[in-house]
C-alpha positions in Angstrom: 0.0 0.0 0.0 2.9 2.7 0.6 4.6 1.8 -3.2 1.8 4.3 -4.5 3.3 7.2 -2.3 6.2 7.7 -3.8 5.1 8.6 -7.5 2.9 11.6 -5.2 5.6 12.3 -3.4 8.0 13.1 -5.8 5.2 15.2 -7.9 4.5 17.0 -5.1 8.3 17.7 -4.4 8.5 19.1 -8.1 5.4 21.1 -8.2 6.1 22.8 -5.4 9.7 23.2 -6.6 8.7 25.4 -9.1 6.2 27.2 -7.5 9.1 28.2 -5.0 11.1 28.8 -7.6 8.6 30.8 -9.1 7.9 32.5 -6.1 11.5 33.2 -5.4 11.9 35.7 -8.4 9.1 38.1 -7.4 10.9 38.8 -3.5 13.1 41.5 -4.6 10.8 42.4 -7.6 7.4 44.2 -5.8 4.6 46.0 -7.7 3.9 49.2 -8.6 1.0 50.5 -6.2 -0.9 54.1 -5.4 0.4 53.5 -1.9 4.1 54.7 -1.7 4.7 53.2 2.1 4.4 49.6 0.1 8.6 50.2 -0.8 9.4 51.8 2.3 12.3 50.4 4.2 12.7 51.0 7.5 13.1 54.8 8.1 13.4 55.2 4.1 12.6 53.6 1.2 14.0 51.1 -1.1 16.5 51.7 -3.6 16.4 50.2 -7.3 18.7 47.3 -8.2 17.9 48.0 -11.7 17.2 50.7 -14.3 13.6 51.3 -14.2 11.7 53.1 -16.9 12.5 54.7 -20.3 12.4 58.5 -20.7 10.6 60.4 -23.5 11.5 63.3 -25.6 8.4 66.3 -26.1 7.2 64.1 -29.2 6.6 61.0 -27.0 9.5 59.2 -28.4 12.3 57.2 -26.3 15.5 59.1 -26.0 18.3 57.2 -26.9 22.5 57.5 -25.6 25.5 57.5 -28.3 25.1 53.7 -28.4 21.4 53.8 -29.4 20.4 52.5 -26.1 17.2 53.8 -24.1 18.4 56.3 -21.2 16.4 54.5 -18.3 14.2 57.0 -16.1 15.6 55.7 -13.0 19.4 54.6 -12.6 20.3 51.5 -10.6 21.0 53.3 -6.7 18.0 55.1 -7.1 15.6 55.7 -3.8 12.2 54.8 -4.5 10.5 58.1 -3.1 7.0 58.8 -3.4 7.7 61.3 -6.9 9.8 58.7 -7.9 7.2 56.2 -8.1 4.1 58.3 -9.7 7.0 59.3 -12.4 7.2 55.8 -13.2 3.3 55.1 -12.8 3.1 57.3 -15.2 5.6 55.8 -17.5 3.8 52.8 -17.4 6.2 50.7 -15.0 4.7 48.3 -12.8 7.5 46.5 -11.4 10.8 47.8 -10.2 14.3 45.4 -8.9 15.1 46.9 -5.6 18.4 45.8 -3.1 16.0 45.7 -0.2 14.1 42.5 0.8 11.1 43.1 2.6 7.9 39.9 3.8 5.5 43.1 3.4 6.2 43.9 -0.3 6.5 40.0 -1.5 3.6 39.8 -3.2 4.3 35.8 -3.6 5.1 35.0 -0.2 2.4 33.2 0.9 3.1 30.9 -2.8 6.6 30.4 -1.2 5.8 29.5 2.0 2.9 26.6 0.6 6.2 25.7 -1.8 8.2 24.6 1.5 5.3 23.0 3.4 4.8 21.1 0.1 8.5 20.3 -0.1 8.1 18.9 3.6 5.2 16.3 2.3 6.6 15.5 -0.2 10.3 14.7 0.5 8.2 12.7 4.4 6.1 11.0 1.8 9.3 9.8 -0.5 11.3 8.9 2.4 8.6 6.9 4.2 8.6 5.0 0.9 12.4 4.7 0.1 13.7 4.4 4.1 13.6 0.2 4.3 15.1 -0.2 0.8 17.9 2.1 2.1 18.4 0.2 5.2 19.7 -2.6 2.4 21.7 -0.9 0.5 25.6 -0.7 0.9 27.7 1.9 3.2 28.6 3.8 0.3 25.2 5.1 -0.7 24.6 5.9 3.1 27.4 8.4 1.9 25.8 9.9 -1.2 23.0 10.4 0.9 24.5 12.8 3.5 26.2 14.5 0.9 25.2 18.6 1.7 22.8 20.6 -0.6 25.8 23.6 -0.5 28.2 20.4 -2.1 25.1 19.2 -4.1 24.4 22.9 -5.6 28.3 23.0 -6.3 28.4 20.0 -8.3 25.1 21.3 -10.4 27.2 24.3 -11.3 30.2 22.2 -11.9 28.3 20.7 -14.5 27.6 23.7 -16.2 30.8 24.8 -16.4 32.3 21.4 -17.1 29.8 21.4 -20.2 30.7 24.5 -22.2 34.5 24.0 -21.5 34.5 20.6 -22.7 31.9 20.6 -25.6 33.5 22.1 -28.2 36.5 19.3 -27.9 34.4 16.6 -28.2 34.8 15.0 -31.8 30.9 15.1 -33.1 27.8 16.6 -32.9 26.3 13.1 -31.5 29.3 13.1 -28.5 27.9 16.4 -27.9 24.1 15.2 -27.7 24.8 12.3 -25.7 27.1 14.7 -23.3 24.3 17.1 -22.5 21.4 13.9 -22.4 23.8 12.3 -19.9 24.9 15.0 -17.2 22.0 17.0 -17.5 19.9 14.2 -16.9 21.5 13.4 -13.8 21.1 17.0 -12.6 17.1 16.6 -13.3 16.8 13.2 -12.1 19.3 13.0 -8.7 21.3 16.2 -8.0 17.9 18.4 -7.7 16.1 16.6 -5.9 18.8 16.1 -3.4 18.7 20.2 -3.1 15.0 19.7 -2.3 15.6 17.3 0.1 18.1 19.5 1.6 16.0 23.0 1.6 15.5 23.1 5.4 19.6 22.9 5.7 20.0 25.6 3.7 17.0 27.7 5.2 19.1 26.7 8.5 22.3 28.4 7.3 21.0 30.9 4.8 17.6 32.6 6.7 14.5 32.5 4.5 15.6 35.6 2.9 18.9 34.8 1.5 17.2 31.8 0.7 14.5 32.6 -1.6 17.8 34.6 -3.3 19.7 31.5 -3.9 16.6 29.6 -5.1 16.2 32.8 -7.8 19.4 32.5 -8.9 20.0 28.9 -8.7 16.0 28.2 -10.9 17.6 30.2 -13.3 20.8 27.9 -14.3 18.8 25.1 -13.6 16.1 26.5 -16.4 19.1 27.1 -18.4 19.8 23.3 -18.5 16.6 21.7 -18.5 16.4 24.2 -22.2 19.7 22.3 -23.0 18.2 18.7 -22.5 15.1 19.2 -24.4 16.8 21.2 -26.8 19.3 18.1 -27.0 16.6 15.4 -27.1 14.9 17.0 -29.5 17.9 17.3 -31.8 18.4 21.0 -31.6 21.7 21.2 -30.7 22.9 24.4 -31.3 19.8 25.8 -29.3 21.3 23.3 -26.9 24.8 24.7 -27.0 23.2 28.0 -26.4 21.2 27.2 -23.5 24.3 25.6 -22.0 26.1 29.1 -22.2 23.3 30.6 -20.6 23.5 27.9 -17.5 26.8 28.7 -17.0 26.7 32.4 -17.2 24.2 32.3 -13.8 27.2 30.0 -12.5 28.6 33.0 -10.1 25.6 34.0 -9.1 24.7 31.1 -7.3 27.9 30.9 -6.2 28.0 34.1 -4.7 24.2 33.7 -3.2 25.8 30.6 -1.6 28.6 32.4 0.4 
C-alpha cells in the first residue's frame, strides 16, 4: 500500500519546486502600487537594483544615448521616493528590482511559503517509501545520501561549467548530444532533488531571505539546463549549445548567493 506514495511524493516535491522557484523571483521584484509606504524600508525607502523606466522626448519618443540605447528614467541606486514612483506610474512601469528584501512587499510569499510546506510532504512521503530499501543498501550510498545541498548545488554548477568547457573538444555533434542527455539528466533526475531534500539545511544556514535569493538564482541555471536537454533530445543542438552558455553564465551568481 505505501509503493503508490512515492510517484505523489515526488510530484508533489516538483510542483512545489517550481512554485518556489517561481515564487522566489518576485521577492526583490514588488509592484507598482498608489500606496508609496508599500517600498518603504525602515526609516526610508527602497532603492532600485535596476534601471527602471525609459524617458521620453516632447514628441513621446524614447530618447536614446551615443550607443542607441534607451536612457532608463531611473538609474540602478536610485531611492524609490513617493515622486519617484508616480514618475514611473506614469511611464507605465509596474515592477521595479530593488536591493531591499522586505515579507511586506513579497507579493508571492504566501506561494513560497505553501512551496516549503509542500517540499516537507513530499520529500516525508518519498522517504517513508524509500527508508527500508535504504536500510539494504551498501555503506557507500549511506554516503551519497549525506552529501550537503551547499556540495550538491556546487556539483550542479560544476556541471555547467564542465559542459561548455569541454563541448567544443568533443569529436561530433552526436558526442555532444549524448554529453548534455547524460549530465543534464543526472542533474534533473538526482542532484535536484537532493537540493529539495536539503531546503531546510540551507533555510538553516541561509535565513529565508537569503534563501529565496539562492533559489532565484539557482532556478535560473537550472532553467538554463533543462532548455539544454530538451533542446538536446529534441535534436536542436545548437539551441542546446546555447542554453548551455546561458546555465553557465548564472554559475557565479549562485555561487555568490551561496557564500
Amino acid at each position: 500500500m505505501e509503493r503508490p506514495l512515492r510517484p505523489l511524493g515526488n510530484l508533489l516535491i516538483a510542483t512545489s519546486l517550481v512554485a518556489g522557484a517561481l515564487a522566489a523571483t518576485t521577492a526583490y521584484v514588488p509592484r507598482l502600487t498608489d500606496d508609496d509606504s508599500a517600498l518603504a524600508a525602515g526609516a526610508g525607502y527602497a532603492h532600485l537594483n535596476a534601471p527602471a523606466g525609459a524617458r521620453r522626448d516632447a514628441a513621446g519618443d524614447f530618447v536614446l544615448d551615443a550607443d542607441g540605447q534607451r536612457i532608463p528614467l531611473a538609474d540602478t541606486g536610485s531611492e524609490l521616493t513617493p515622486q519617484l514612483q508616480a514618475r514611473l506610474r506614469a511611464a507605465g512601469v509596474e515592477r521595479v528590482r530593488v536591493r531591499e528584501f522586505s515579507i511586506r512587499r513579497w507579493q508571492h510569499a504566501w506561494l513560497f511559503g505553501l512551496a516549503v510546506i509542500g517540499l516537507i510532504a513530499g520529500s516525508a512521503l518519498v522517504k517513508r517509501e524509500t527508508a527500508p530499501r535504504r536500510g539494504r543498501q551498501p555503506a557507500d550510498r549511506g554516503t551519497v545520501a549525506q552529501e550537503t545541498p551547499q556540495a550538491v548545488l556546487a556539483r550542479i554548477v560544476a556541471t555547467a561549467r564542465d559542459l561548455r568547457r569541454e563541448l567544443p573538444g568533443m569529436p561530433d555533434d552526436a558526442a555532444q548530444t549524448r554529453a548534455i542527455l547524460e549530465r543534464v539528466g543526472h542533474v534533473q533526475t538526482e542532484l535536484s532533488l537532493q537540493v529539495v531534500e536539503g531546503r531546510n539545511a540551507l533555510v538553516a544556514a541561509l535565513g529565508l531571505a537569503r534563501f529565496a535569493e539562492l533559489m532565484d538564482a539557482f532556478s535560473r541555471l537550472e532553467r538554463a539546463l533543462n532548455r539544454a536537454w530538451s533542446a538536446a533530445a529534441d535534436g536542436a543542438l545548437d539551441e542546446a549549445l546555447r542554453c548551455i552558455e546561458d546555465a553557465a553564465a548564472h554559475a557565479p551568481e549562485v555561487e555568490r548567493r551561496l557564500r
